[in-house]
N, C-alpha and C positions, 0 to 999 in steps of 0.2 A: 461144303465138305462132303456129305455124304443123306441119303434117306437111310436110315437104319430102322428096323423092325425092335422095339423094346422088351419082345418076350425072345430075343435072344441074347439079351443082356445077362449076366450072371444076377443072381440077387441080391438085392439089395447094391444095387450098382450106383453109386450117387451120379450126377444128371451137372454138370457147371458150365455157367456160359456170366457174360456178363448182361446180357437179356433173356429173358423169359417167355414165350410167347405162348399163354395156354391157348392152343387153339389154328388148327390149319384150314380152315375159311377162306371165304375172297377175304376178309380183313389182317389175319393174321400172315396169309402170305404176301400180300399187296404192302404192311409193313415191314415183312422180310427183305422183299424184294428193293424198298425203297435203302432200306440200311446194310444191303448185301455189299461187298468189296469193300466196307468201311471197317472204322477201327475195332467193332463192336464186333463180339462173338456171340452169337445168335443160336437160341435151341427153340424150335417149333417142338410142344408138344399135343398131338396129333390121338384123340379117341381112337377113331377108325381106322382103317386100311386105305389100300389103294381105291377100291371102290367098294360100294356101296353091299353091308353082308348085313344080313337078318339076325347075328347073334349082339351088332354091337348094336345098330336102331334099335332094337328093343330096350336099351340103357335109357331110350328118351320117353318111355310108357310111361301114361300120367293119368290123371283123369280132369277134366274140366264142363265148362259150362257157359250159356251164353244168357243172356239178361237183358230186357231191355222193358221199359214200361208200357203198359198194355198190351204185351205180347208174352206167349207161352215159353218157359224155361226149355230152353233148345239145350242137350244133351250134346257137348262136346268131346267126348271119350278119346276121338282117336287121333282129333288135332295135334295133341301137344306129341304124336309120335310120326303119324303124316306129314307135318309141315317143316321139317327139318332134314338133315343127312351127316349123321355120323361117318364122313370118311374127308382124307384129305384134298379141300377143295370145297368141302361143306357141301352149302345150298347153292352152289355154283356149279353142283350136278344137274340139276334140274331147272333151275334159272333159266327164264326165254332171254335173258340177254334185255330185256326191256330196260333201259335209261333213262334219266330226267333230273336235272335239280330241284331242289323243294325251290318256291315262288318267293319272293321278298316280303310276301304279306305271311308266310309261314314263320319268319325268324320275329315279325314283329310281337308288340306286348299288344294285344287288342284287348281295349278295355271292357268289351263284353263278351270273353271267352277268360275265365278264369284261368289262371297258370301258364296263359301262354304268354311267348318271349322266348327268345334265345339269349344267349350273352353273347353272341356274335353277331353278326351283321348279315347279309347274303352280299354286302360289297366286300366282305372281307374274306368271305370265302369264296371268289371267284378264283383265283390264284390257284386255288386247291383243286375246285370242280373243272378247273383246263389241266391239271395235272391229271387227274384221275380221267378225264376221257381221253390222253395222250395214252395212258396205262391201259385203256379198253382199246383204243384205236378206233374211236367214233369221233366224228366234228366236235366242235368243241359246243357250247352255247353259253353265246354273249350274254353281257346281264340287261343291255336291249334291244328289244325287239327288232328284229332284223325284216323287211316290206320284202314280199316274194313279188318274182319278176317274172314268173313262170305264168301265163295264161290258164293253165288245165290247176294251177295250185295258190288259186285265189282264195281269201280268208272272210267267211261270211261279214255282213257288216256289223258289227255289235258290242266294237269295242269303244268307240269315241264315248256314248252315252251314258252307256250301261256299263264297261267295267268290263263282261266277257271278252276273253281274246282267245288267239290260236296258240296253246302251249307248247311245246313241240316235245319228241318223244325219241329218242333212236333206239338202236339197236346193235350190242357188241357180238361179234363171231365168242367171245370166249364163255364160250359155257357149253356143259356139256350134252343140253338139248338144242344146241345150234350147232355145233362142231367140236366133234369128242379130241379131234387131233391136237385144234389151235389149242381146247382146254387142257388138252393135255400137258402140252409146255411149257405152259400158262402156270400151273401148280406143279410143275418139277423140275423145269431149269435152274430155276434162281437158286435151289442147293447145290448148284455146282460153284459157286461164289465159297471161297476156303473159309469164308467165318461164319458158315451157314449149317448148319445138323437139325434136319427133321428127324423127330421119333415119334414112330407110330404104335398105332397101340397103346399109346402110354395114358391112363388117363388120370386126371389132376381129381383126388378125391379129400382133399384139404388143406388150405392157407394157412401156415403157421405164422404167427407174429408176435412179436416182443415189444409192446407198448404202441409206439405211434410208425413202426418197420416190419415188413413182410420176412422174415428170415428164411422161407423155404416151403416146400410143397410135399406133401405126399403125394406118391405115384404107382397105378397098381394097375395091372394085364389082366384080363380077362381067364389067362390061362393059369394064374396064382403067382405070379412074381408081382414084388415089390420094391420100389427104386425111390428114391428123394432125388430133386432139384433145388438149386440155392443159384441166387444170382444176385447184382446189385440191384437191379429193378425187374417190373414184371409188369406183363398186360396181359389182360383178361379178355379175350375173344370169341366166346365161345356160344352165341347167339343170347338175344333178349328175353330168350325162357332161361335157357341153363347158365347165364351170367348168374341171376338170382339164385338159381337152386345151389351154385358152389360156394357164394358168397353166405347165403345161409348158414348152409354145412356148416361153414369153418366159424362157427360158433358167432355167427349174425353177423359176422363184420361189413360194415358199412351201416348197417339200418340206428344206430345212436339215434337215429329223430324220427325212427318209422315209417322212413321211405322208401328203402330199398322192395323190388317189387309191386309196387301200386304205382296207377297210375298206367298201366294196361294199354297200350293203344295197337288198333289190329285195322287193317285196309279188307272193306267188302265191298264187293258192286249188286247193283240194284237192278234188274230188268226182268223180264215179262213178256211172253210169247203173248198174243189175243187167241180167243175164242169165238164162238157163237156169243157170251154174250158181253165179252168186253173186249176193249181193242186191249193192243201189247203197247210195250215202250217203243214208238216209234215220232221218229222226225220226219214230217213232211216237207220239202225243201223246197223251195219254188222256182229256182233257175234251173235250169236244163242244163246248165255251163256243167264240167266235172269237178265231182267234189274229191278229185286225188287226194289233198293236201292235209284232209281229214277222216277218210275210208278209203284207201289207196286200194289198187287189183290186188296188192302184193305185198307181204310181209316186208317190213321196211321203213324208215323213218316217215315220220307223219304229224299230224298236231290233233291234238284233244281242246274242247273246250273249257277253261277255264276260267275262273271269278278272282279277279284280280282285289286289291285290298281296297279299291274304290267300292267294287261293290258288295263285296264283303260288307263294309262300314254304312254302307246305303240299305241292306236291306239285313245287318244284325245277325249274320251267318259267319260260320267258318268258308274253310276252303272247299272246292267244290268241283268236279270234271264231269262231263258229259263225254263220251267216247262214240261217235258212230261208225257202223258197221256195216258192209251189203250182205242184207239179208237173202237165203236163197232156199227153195224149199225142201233142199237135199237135206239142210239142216233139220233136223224135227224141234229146236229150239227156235226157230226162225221163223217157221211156214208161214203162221197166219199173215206174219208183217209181208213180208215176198210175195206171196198172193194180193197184198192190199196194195201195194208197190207196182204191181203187176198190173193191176184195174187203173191204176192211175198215168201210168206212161204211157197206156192204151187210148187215154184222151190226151194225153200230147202235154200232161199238165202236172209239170214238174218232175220230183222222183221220190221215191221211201225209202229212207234206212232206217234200221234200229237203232237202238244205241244202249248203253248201261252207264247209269249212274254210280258217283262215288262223292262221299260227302266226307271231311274231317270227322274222326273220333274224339272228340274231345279229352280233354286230359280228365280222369276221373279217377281221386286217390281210390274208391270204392273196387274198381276193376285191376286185379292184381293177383300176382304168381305169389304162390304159399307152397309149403313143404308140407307132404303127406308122411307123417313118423309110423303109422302103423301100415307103410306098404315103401319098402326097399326093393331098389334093384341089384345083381347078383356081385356088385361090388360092395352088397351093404348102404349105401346109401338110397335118401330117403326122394322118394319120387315125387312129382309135383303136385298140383293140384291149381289150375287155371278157372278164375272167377272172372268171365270177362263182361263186362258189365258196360251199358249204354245209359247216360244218363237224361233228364228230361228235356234236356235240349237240341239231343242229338236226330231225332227223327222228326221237328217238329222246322228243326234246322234245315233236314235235306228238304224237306216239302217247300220250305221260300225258296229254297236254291232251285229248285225244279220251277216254280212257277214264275221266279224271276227271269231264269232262262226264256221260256215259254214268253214272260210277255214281253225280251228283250228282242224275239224270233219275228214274233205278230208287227212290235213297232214299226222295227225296219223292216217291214215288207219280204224278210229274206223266208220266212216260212212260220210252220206252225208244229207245238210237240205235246204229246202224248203221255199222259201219267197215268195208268188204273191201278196202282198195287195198293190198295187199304194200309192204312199204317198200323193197322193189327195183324198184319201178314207180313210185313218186312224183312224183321225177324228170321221165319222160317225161308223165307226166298234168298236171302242174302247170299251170296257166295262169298269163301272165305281167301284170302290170299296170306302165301308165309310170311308174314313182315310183323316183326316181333318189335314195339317200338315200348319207349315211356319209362321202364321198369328201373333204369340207373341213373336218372335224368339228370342232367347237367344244370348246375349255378353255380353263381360265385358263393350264396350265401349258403351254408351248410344244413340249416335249417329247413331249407327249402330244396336243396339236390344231394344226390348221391355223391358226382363226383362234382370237380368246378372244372372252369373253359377251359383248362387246358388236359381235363378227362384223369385226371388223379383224384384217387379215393379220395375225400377228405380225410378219412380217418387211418391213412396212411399215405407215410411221405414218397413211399419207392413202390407203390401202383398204382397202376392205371387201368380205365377201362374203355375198350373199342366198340361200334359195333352201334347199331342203330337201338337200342337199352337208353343210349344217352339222349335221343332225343326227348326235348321237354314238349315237343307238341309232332305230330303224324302226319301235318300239309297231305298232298296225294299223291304226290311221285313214287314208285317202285323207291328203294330206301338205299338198295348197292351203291348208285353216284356217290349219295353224301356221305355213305359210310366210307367208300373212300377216298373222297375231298377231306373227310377228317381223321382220314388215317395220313394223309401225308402232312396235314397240320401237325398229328402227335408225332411225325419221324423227326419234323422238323425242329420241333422242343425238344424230343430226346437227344437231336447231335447237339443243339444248346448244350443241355446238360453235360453233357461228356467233356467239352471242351472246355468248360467252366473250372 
């Protein structure tokens, strides 16, 4: 139907639709999109603008902090406002467009990683994850492994023994640091669909509810209007920081078993230039052959190495990826490996890339989004406060995963890799990525999740929550695929409903 600007509403203008979408995201439009021209009237309500302004990011100011054992408390001040995008389209402003499904051993219950499990399958969500890269317009990926045919895009040998394989990785045009055009259509076509009204600027500043029913939302503009929505049902979109901080607000709902918020999972990668006196994260590779298929010339689908749930279970680890790279010494993050890469293809004897590790987060109730009451943003509401916390297994975890790799490389004769970073230095080397996971996690049993598999609060009947918040465990993939392989699972139960 229309984009409409919400501080040009009269005030106190009520908001009615028979869906509710807080939140205009890759998730909350990717659900619009899926229920557009159907019988359901649809209102996107949307924080930000068209793009990206300094007065509304600043609603996401927070303070946090990083943790992890024997290493110094890292100061995370500016994350919880950096790693987000108040406008419509979200973090699909900034998103390289990177793809992947989580692995089959991510959905499983592994009996030596506490709280992990899904309540679904990864066979049961293929259906979904072919959906969702139909909606990105990337190939699809089978749930097996598919043998390349390509000569130049052959896959080290490491998986028969050991459990490493080639995970593969694509890349969608729609985002708006790959193509501001394709993104653009991407987040404003599908209101032209008649049962569809995004309002912008509106932001959701409290869940009202009557017992075990959501009856409506405060809504309020930066410029001083204030508006209510009411619908029959409602989902919550709105990333795995500020999922928390609203459900708070509105007077805790969901947390009845003190879950909502903990449980914190965050994706960082691990690498290391060398020096004089130590080498960097580098892989020595010992074919000459081209390793396209894993550090391509060129931006573009490729495969990462990955620990399948064989080896997982063999050596007591989570999940696990190895990424390599061509190092080159224009990079100043690169040089010493380039140069060492350099001395070796000069003797005819094999090649160097780098690479960065990424290890599973564990699920750890301790690491969790909390409300700061004594510090509001200029809507009055109470800012965050991110604890994100590493617990004893989680670096002692990547070190096997590293030396697993290492000696699945030496076995088969494909090469040899490189670890110097002290595990009292991880910590501060870490790079952080925006993927907010953990904090509304999914069960059936209540006790144990915020929402159940089909992403409904437990402690209400007519909402829902989207949004990678619901994962009960982090795998390693970039988190957009499954957040939208499970948004077309929730389209799919809400036209149920409807027709019921």
């Amino acid at each position: 139907m229309a984009i409409i600007d919400a501080r040009t509403l009269p005030d106190a203008s009520p908001i009615e639709a028979d869906l509710v979408i807080i939140g205009g995201g890759m998730a909350g439009i990717a659900l619009a999109r899926e229920l557009a021209g159907g019988p359901l009237q649809v209102a996107i309500l949307e924080s930000g603008g068209m793009e990206i302004d300094g007065e509304n990011q600043a609603l996401y100011a927070g303070s946090g902090v990083q943790r992890a054992p024997g290493n110094p408390d890292r100061p995370f001040d500016d994350y919880p406002i950096q790693s987000r995008v108040r406008a419509l389209g979200g973090s699909g402003h900034v998103w390289g467009g990177k793809c992947a499904p989580l692995d089959p051993a991510d959905f499983a219950e592994r009996a030596w990683i506490r709280h992990s499990g899904w309540p679904v399958t990864r066979e049961a969500m293929q259906p979904y994850y072919d959906r969702a890269c139909d909606l990105l317009e990337i190939a699809r990926f089978p749930l097996e492994r598919q043998p390349s045919t390509d000569p130049a895009r052959q896959p080290l040998a490491l998986d028969a023994a050991d459990g490493f394989f080639p995970a593969p990785r694509a890349f969608s045009k729609f985002s708006g640091g790959v193509d501001k055009a394709a993104f653009d259509a991407f987040r404003t076509r599908f209101a032209e669909a008649p049962n569809i009204t995004v309002y912008l600027h509106a932001n959701v500043t409290k869940i009202r509810r009557r017992d075990a029913e959501i009856v409506g939302l405060d809504v309020a503009c930066l410029s001083g209007q204030r508006h209510t929505a009411k619908a029959a049902r409602y989902v919550l979109a709105v990333g795995g920081i500020e999922n928390v901080r609203l459900l708070m607000a509105s007077e805790n709902l969901g947390n009845r078993h003190d879950l909502l918020g903990r449980f914190f999972q965050g994706h960082v990668t691990y690498s290391a230039d060398g020096d004089a006196e130590a080498e960097g994260t580098a892989v020595t590779i010992s074919r000459d052959t081209p390793m396209e298929l894993y550090a391509p010339a060129k931006r573009g689908a490729h495969c990462v190495i990955g620990a399948d749930l064989q080896a997982q279970a063999r050596l007591k680890t989570g999940n696990f990826t190895a990424t390599l790279f061509r190092a080159t010494t224009t990079n100043p993050d690169t040089k010493a490996i380039a140069r060492a890469g350099g001395r070796l293809a000069g003797r005819g004897d094999g090649q160097v890339l780098g690479y960065f590790a990424m290890a599973e987060h564990f699920p750890n109730p301790e690491s969790r989004v909390t409300l700061d009451p004594d510090h509001k943003d200029s809507l009055g509401m109470p800012r965050v406060r991110l604890t994100w916390v590493y617990g004893e297994q989680d670096y002692p975890d990547l070190e096997r995963s590293v030396a697993g790799l290492a000696d699945a490389l030496g076995a088969s004769g494909e090469g040899r890799l490189c670890w110097s970073i002290p595990r009292d230095k991880l910590l501060a080397i870490s790079s952080a990525s925006r993927h907010h996971m953990g904090t509304t996690r999914m069960h059936a049993d209540p006790t144990k999740g915020v929402v159940d598999p089909d992403l409904r609060l437990h402690e209400a009947s007519n909402f829902y929550v989207a949004g990678s918040s619901v994962f009960p465990t982090s795998g390693i993939a970039n988190p957009t695929l499954t957040i939208l392989a499970l948004v077309m699972r929730l389209a799919d139960h809400l036209k149920r409903e409807t027709v019921q």
